[in-house]
C-alpha positions, -999 to 999 in steps of 0.1 A, spaced: -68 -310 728 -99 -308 704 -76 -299 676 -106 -311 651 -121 -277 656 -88 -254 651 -103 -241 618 -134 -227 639 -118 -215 671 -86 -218 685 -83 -256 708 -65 -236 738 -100 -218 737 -122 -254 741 -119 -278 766 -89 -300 772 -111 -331 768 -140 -338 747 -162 -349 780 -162 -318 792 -172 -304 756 -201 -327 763 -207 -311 793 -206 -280 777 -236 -286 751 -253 -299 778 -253 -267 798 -255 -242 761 -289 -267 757 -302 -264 787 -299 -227 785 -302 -217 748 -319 -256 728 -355 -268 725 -364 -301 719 -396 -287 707 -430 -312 690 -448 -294 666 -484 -302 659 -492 -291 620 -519 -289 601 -513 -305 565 -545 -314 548 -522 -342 524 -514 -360 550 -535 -393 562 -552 -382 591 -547 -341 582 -523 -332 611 -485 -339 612 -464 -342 645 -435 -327 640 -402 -332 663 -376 -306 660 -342 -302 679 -327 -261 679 -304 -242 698 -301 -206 689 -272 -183 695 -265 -148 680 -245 -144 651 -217 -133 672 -212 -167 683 -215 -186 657 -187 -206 662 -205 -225 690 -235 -240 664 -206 -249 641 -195 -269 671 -227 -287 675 -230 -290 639 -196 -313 640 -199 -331 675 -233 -340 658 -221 -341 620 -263 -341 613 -286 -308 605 -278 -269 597 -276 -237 605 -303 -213 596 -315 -175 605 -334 -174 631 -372 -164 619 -382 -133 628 -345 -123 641 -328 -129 607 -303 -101 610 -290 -109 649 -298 -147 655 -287 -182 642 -300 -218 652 -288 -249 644 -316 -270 639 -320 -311 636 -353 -318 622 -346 -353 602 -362 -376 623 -334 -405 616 -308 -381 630 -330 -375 662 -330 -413 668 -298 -421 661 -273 -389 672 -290 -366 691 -315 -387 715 -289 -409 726 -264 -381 731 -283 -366 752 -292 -397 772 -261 -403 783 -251 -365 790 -287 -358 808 -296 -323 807 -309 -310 839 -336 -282 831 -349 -295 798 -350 -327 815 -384 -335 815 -391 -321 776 -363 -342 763 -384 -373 779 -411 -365 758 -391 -355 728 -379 -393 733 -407 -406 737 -424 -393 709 -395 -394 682 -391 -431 691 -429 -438 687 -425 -418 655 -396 -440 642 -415 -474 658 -451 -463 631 -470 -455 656 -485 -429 641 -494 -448 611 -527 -460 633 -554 -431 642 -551 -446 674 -511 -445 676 -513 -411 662 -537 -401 688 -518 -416 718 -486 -394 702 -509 -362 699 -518 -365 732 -483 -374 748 -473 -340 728 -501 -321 748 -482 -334 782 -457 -319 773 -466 -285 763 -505 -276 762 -497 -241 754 -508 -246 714 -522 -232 687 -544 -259 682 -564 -271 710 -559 -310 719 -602 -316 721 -608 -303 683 -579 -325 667 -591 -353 684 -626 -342 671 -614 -338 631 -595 -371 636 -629 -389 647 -647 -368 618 -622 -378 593 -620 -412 606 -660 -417 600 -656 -400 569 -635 -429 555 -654 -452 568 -685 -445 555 -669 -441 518 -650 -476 521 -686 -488 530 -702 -471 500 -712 -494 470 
């Protein structure tokens, strides 16, 4: 029994092994989690636009007991109000990119979700570029940006005008490091 969870929920009520509460966050993700990369505008930063990977799952307050589950199988992020559904809905929400290297990509690499598939490649592929400094170089930072478009063009922001301010900040520099 998962008896490491008897001051959340009584154990007869989980899983009689802890595979199968693997299983079970598989499933709650694929139905209720996001691996989700935001692209941010943030003038401070080096090239003006941060890409920001974020991993939720959101539940309503009634079951809150499940995020305090993840929370633990995880032991990384929180548990916030939902925005915008404050009074009904929770997430739990991993947004330290260390975290999503080291506990929550390779979780979910060996328990493979089957619907969010496809965005969890991505999220992968983008977290570990992240944590490799690939964005560091416009052109890294570009290749990321556009891996992010792949996998969801429906943005705020559309893909051709970044790429445009990166190429007009990018000459921008250049012609001040060239200045006498």
């Amino acid at each position: 029994m998962l008896d490491e969870f008897k001051d959340l929920i009584d154990p007869k009520m989980l899983p009689r092994r802890r595979k199968y509460l693997h299983y079970y966050i598989v499933g709650l993700v694929d139905g209720e989690g996001c691996f989700s990369i935001s692209i941010k505008k943030q003038d401070d930063t080096k090239f003006g636009w941060v890409i920001d990977p974020v991993f939720h799952v959101t539940q309503s307050k009634d079951h809150a007991v499940v995020l305090e589950i993840l929370k633990r199988v995880f032991n990384c992020g929180r548990i916030i109000p939902k925005p915008g559904q404050e009074e009904s809905t929770l997430q739990y929400v991993v947004d330290a990119r260390r975290n999503l290297a080291e506990k929550i990509i390779p979780f979910f690499k060996k328990h493979r979700p089957i619907i969010k598939w496809r965005e969890f490649q991505y999220f992968t592929e983008i977290v570990e570029g992240l944590e490799k400094g690939e964005h560091r170089s416009l052109e890294g930072f570009k290749k990321l940006l556009e891996k992010a478009y792949e996998a969801s063009s429906d943005r705020k922001y559309k893909l051709s005008d970044i790429l445009s301010e990166l190429e007009r900040r990018a000459d921008a520099s250049e012609t001040i490091r060239r200045a006498p």
